[in-house]
C-alpha positions in Angstrom: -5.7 -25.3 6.7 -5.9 -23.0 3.9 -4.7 -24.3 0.7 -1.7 -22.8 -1.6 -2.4 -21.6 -4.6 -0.3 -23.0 -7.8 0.6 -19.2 -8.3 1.9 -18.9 -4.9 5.8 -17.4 -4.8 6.0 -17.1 -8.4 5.5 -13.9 -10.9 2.1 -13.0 -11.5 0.6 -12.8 -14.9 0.2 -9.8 -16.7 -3.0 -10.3 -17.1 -4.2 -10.4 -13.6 -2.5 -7.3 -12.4 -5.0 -4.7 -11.6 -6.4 -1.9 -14.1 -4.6 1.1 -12.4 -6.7 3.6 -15.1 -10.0 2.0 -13.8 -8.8 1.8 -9.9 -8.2 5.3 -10.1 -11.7 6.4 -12.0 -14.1 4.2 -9.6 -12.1 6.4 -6.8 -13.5 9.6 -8.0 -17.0 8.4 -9.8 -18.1 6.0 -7.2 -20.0 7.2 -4.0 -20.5 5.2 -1.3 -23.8 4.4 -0.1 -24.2 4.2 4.0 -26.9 2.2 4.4 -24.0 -1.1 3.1 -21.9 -1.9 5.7 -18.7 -2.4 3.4 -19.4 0.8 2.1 -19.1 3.0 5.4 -15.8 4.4 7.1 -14.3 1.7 9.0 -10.9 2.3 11.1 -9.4 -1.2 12.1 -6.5 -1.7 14.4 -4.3 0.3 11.5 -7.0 3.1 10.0 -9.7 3.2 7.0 -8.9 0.2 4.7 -10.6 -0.8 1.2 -11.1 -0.7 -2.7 -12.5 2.1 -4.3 -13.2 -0.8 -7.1 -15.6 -2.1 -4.1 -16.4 1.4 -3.1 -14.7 1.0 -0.1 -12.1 3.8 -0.5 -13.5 6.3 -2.8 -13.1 10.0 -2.8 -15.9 10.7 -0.4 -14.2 8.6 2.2 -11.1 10.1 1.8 -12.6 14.2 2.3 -15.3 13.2 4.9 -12.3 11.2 7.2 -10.4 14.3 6.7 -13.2 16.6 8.2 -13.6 14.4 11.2 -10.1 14.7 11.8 -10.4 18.3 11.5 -13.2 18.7 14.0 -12.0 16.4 16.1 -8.0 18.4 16.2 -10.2 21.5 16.8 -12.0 19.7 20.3 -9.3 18.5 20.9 -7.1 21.4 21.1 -4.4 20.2 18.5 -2.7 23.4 17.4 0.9 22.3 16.1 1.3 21.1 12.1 0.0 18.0 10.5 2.8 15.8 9.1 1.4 13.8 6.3 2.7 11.0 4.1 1.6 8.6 1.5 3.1 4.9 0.2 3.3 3.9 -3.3 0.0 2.3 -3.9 -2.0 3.6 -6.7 -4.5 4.8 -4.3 -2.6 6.8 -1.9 -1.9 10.0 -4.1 -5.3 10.6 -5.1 -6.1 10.1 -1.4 -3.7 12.9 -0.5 -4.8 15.2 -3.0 -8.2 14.7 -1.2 -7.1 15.4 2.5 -5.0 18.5 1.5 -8.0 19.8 0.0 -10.0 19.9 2.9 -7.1 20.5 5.4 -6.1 23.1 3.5 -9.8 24.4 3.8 -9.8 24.4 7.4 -6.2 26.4 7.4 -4.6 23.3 9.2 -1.0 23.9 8.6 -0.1 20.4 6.9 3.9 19.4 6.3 4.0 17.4 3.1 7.2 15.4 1.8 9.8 17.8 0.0 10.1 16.4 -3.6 6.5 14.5 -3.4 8.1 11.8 -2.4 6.6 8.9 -0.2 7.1 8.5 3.6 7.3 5.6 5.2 5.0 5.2 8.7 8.0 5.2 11.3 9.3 8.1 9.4 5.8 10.1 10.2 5.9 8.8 13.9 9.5 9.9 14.6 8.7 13.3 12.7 5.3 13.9 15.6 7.9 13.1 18.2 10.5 14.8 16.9 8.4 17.9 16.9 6.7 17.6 20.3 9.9 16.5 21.7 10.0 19.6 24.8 7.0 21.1 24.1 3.2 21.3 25.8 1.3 23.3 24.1 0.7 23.4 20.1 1.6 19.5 19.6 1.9 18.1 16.3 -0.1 14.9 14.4 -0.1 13.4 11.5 -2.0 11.0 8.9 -0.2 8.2 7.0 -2.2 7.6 3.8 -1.3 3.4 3.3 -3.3 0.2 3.6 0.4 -2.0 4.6 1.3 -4.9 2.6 -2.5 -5.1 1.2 -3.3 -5.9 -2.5 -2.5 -2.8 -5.4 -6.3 -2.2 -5.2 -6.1 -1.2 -2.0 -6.1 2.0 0.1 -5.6 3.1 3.7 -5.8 6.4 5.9 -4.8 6.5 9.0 -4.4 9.1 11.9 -1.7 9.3 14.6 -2.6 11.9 17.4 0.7 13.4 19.4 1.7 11.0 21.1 3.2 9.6 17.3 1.4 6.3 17.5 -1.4 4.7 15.9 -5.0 6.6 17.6 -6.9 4.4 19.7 -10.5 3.9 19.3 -11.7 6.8 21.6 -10.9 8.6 18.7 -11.3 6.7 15.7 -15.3 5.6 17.4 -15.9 9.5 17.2 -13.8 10.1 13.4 -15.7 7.0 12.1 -18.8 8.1 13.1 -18.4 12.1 12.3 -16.9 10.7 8.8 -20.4 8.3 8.2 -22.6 10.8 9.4 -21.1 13.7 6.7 -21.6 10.3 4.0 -25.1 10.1 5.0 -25.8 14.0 4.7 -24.6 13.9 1.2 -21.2 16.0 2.6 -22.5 18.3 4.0 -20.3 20.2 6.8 -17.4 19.0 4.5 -15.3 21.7 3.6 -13.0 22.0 0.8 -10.7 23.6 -1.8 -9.3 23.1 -5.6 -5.9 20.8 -4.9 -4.4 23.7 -6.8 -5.2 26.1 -4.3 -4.6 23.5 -1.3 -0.9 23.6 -2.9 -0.3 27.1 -3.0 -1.9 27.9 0.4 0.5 29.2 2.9 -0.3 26.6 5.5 0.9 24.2 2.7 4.3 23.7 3.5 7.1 21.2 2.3 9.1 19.1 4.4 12.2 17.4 4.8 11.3 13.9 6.3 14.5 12.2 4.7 17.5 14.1 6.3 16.3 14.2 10.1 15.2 10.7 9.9 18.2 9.3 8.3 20.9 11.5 10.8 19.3 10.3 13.6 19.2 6.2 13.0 22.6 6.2 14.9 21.0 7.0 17.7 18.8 4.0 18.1 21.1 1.3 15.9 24.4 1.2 16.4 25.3 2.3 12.9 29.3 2.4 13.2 29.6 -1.1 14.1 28.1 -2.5 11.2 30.3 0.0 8.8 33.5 -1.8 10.5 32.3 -5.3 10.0 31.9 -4.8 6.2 29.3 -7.2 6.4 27.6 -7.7 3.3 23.8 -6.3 3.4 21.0 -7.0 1.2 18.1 -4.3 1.0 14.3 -5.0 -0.9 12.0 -2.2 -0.3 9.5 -4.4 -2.3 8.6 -1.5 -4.2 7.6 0.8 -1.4 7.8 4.1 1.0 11.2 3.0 1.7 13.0 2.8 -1.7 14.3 6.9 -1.1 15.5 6.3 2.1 17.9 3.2 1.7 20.4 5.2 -0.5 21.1 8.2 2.3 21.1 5.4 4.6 24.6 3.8 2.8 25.9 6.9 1.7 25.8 8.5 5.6 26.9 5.7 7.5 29.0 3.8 5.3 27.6 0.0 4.8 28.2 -2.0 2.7 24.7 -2.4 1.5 23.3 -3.3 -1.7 19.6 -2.5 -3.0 18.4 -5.1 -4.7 15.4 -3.4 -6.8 14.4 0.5 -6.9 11.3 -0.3 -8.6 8.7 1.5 -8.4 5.1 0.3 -10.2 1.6 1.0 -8.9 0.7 -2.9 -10.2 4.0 -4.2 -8.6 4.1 -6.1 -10.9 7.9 -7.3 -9.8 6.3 -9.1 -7.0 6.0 -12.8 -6.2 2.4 -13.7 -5.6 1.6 -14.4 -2.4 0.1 -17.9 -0.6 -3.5 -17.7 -1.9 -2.4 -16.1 -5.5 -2.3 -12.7 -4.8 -0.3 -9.9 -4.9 0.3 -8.7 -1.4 3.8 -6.9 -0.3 3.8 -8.6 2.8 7.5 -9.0 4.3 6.9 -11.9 5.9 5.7 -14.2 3.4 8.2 -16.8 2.1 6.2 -16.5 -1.0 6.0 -12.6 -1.6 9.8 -12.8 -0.6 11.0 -15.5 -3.1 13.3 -13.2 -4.5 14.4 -12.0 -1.7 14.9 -15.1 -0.5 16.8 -16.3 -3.9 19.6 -13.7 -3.2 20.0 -15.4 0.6 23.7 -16.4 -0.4 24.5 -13.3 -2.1 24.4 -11.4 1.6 25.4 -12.0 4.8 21.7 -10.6 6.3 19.3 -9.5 4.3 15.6 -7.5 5.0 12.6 -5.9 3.1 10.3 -4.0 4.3 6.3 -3.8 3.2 5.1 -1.2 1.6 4.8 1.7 4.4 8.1 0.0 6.2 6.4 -0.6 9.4 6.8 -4.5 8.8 10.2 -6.2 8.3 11.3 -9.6 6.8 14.7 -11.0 7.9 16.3 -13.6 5.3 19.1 -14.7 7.5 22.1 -16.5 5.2 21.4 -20.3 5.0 18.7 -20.2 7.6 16.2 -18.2 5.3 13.1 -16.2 6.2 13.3 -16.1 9.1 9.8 -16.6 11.1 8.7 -13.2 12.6 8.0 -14.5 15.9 11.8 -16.0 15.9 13.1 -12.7 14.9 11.5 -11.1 17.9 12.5 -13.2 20.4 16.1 -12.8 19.0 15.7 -9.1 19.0 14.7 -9.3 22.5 17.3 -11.6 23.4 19.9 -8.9 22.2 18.6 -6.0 22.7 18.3 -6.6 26.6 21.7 -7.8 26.9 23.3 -4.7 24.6 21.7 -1.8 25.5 23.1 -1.3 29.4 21.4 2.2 29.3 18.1 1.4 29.2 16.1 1.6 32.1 16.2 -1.8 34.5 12.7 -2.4 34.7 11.6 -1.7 31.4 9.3 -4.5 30.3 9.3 -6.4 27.0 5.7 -5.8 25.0 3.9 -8.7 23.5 1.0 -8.9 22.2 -1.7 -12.5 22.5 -1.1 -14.1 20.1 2.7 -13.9 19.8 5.3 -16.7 20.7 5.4 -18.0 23.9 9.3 -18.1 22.8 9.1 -14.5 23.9 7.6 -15.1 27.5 11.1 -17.8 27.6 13.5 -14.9 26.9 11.8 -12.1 29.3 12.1 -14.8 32.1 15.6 -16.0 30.8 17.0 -12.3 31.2 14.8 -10.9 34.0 12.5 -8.5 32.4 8.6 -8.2 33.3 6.5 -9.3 30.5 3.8 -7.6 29.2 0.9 -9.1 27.0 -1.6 -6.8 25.9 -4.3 -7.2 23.0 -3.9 -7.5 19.3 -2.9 -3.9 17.9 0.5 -1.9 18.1 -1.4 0.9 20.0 -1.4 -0.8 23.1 2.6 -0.3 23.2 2.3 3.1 22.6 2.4 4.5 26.2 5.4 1.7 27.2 7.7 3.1 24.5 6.3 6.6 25.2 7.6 6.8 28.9 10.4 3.8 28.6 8.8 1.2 30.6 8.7 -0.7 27.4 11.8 -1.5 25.8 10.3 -3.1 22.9 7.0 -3.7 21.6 5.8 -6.4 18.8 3.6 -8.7 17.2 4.0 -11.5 15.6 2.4 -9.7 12.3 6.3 -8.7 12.2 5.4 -5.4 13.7 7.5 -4.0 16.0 9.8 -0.8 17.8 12.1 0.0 20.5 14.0 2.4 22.2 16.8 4.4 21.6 20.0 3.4 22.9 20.0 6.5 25.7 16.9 4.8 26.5 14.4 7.5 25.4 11.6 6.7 22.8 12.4 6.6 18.8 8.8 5.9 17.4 5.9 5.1 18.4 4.8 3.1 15.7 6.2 0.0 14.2 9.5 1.0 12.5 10.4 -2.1 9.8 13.7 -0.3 9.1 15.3 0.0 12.4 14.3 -4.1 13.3 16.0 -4.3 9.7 19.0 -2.7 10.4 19.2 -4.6 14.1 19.6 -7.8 12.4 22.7 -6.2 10.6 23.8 -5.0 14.1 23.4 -8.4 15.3 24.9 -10.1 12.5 27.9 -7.6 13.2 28.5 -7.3 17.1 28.1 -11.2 17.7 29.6 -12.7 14.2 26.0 -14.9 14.1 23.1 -13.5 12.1 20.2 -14.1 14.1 19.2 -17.4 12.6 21.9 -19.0 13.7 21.2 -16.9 17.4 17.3 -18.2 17.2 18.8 -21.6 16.0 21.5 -21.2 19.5 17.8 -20.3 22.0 16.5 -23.2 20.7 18.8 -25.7 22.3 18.3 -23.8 25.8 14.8 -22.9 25.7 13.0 -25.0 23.7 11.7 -25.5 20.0 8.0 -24.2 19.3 5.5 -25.2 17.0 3.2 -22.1 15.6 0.9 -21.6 13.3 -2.5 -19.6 12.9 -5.5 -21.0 10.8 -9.1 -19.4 9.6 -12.2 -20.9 10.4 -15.9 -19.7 8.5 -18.0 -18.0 11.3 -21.0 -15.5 10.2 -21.5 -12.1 11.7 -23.4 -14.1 15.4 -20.8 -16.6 15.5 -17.9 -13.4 15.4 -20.0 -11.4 17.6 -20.4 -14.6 20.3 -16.7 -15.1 20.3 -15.9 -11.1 20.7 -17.9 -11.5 23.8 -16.8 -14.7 25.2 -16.8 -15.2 29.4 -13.9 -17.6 30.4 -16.7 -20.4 31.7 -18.5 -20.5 28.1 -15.4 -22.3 26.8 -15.8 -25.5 29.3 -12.4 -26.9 28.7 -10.4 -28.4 31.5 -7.5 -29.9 29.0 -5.6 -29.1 26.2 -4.3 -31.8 24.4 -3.6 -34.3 26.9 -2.3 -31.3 29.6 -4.8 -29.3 32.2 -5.4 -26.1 31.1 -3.6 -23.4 33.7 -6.1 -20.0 32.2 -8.7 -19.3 30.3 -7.8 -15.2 29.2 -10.4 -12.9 28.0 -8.5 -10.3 29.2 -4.7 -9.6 28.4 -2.8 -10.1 31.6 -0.5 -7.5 30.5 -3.0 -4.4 30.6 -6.2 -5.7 31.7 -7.6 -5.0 28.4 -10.5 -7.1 26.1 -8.9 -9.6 24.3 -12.2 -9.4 21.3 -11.8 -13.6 22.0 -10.1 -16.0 24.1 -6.8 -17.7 24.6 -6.4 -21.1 26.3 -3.2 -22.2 27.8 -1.7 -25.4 28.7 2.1 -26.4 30.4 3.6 -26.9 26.7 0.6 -25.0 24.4 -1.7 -22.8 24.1 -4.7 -21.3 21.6 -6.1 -17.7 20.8 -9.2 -17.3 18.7 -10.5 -13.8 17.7 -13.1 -13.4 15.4 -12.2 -11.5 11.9 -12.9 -7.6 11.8 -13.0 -7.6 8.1 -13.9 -11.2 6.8 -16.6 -14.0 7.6 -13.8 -15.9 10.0 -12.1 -16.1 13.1 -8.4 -16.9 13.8 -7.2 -19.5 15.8 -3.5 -19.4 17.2 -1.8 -21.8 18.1 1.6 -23.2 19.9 3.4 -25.9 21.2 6.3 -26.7 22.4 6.2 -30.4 22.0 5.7 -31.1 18.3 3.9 -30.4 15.2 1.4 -33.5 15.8 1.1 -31.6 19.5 0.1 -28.3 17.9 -2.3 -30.2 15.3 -4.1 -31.9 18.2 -4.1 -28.0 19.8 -5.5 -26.7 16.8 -8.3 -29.7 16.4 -9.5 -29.7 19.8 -9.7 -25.2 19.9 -11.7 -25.5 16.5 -13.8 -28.3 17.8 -14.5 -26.6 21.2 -15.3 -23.2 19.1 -17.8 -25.2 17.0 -19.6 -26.5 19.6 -19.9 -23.0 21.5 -21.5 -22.0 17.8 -23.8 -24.6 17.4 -24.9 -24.1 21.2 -25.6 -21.0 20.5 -27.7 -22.1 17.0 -29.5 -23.9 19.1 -30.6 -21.5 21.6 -31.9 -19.2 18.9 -34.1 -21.9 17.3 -35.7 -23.2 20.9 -35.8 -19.3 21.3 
């Protein structure tokens, strides 16, 4: 188990907050050299993530990304306007400045935020959709410029093609690769123009992504009935995208909602460090939330959002933080049972490595389950065409449809799950701790928690690859196993590991795209010395398939 650091959910020194000055100079002054693989344009499940103090994100990234995407829109036959937004990390603006330059080249027509302003992820989805909404031909994209709740230092790009949702790798594999290959030629084929000229060019236009976003939030929460309960709301954009949008929010509909903090610092240096000492914005961290979490009898609900506002954090009266895999089965629970509109056969999205809670509820209220791979993209179609009601992870990531039933974003959307847990708080008179707290008692109580093992670049690459019969277990602590998944039973699609399941537990281990480790999963429904025994006997079983596998290379 990873230890906590001494730091952990208290303020962070000023000392160890990052240089912004020298963040922003290695962006522009250091080039990133190809031939290191940390160096080179990566897109993970959510875009191009790094430092440009490890020369990970630097301004070479940032223009050589935004030619690929170019190219690519061109194949692809993309016509319509780019919708573009940024969060508040320090790396973000330079990053746009970077893209408009080069979109700007090209004569893309991009739709940047009114009053330079930042725009939340959900906001950017609903905006694509928005647009497209009726129309074949000259469809609309966008690129969100954010790397989540990650560290100050960090920086993220990433591209949602017209469908509104995150792009899935048959296009990132062939923006990755254009974007390395224009590294490797020293930019050539990248096109660009002064930011000054960018601004003023006539396919540079602004855009208002506050108003439509905020008039239409009645349409998927039901707004009125938390202005006639009065109940008492507490709001922490932790510093983010969010923090312009919470104030229309109250002022249209009427809540009684209270922001805690409008503060806005590149360092954030108003955060609580995280578990291992860090600062990370991440919503669903008891220890980035303390204060958050300190205010829990000031409200009746309360939520924050990360730093783009895809993710949410519920802190539900005397219950807490809630966990995020408790929130979504609540969620679920209610939203099934509330919205009579919504198609009868639409399906509840999970992903892997979520609660098992979840599987419970679908059965408990008759709707199909479906389990797909790590990655919001795989919910995309679902919540496209309304066969999914509602998609999440247990990252606390997550969407769902509007209340007619139709789709509201195809990315995750921290403000709407935020504003259900005041709609639930309101329309039942429980706040969904005490619901979670009621499912409990019918459904059982489970045991989660994930954990990181070391494995080196083989070991990762073995487990991506894993058959079922390499595993060789036939128990799980003390129960026969019922499957051995590769494959997500929900779509058919590559797990990138293995999950093992038992009657009353289960594990999931995927190997780390970004560090030396894997994850392992794990759940019971027993008790926490049943979930140990899970976790113990998946990491034991994993590091015998490794040192197998050792062994074969050195007889080899």
């Amino acid at each position: 188990m990873p230890s906590i650091s001494p730091f952990a959910g208290k303020p962070v020194d000023p000392d160890r907050l990052v240089n912004i000055d020298a963040l922003l100079d290695a962006y522009y002054t250091r080039k990133p050299d190809p031939t290191i693989a940390t160096q080179r344009v990566a897109f993970g499940t959510s875009g191009h993530r790094g430092s440009s103090l490890s020369t990970s994100f630097n301004e070479e990234h940032i223009l050589a990304i935004s030619q690929a995407i170019v190219d690519y829109r061109k194949n692809a036959g993309i016509t319509g306007p780019l919708f573009i937004g940024i969060d508040t990390h320090a790396l973000s603006r330079p990053a746009l400045k970077s893209a408009l330059e080069v979109f700007a080249a090209a004569g893309l027509e991009v739709r940047i935020d009114a009053k330079d302003g930042y725009t939340p992820t959900p906001v950017i989805s609903h905006a694509i959709l928005t647009y497209n909404r009726d129309r074949s031909t000259d469809l609309a994209d966008g690129v969100v410029i954010t790397p989540s709740h990650n560290p100050p230092e960090d920086g993220g790009f990433k591209y949602n093609p017209p469908h509104g949702g995150p792009a899935d790798t048959d296009i990132t594999k062939v923006v990755e690769a254009a974007a390395n290959d224009f590294i490797s030629k020293k930019m050539a084929g990248v096109n660009r123009i002064s930011f000054e000229d960018a601004l003023k060019a006539p396919t540079t236009k602004r855009h208002d992504y506050i108003t439509p976003y905020v008039d239409d939030l009645g349409a998927v929460v039901d707004m009125e009935i938390i202005r006639q309960s009065g109940i008492s709301i507490g709001i922490d954009p932790l510093g983010g995208a969010a923090v312009d949008y919470w104030q229309p929010i109250i002022d249209k509909y009427g809540i009684n909602a209270t922001i805690v903090s409008k503060e806005v610092d590149p360092t954030f240096r108003f955060m609580t460090a995280d578990w291992d000492g860090q600062i990370r914005m991440d919503c669903s961290s008891p220890y980035a939330m303390a204060r958050l979490v300190s205010m829990k009898d000031r409200f009746d609900i309360a939520f924050a959002n990360d730093t783009d506002a895809d993710r949410h954090g519920i802190v539900s009266g005397k219950f807490g933080l809630m966990n995020p895999n408790h929130y979504l089965a609540t969620a679920i629970e209610y939203l099934f049972n509330n919205r009579d509109v919504w198609n009868p056969v639409a399906g509840v999205g999970k992903t892997v490595v979520s609660s098992s809670m979840i599987d419970r509820v679908a059965k408990e209220i008759g709707r199909k389950l479906v389990e797909v791979p790590v990655g919001f993209k795989w919910f995309v179609d679902g919540l496209y065409n309304g066969t999914l009601g509602f998609g999440g992870e247990e990252s606390a990531g997550a969407s769902f449809l509007r209340r007619n039933g139709t789709v509201w974003s195809t990315d995750k959307d921290g403000i709407i799950l935020g504003l259900l847990a005041a709609e639930i708080t309101a329309r039942t008179g429980k706040t969904p701790g005490a619901a979670y707290e009621a499912m409990t008692q019918r459904l059982g109580t489970p045991y989660y928690a994930r954990i990181d093992a070391p494995a080196n670049p083989e070991q990762k690459a073995l487990l991506k690859a894993l058959s079922p019969e390499q595993i060789g277990m036939t128990e799980l602590a003390g129960e026969p196993i019922e499957s051995t998944l590769t494959n997500a039973p929900g779509n058919g699609a590559a797990i990138g590991g293995l999950k093992v399941s038992a009657k009353d537990g289960w594990f999931a281990a995927r190997p780390s795209g970004t560090e030396n480790v894997y994850k392992i999963y794990a759940e019971s429904f027993k008790s926490a010395a049943h979930l140990k025994a899970i976790q113990t006997e998946a990491q034991d079983a994993i590091s015998a398939l490794f040192a197998k596998a050792d062994a074969a290379k050195k007889v080899g």
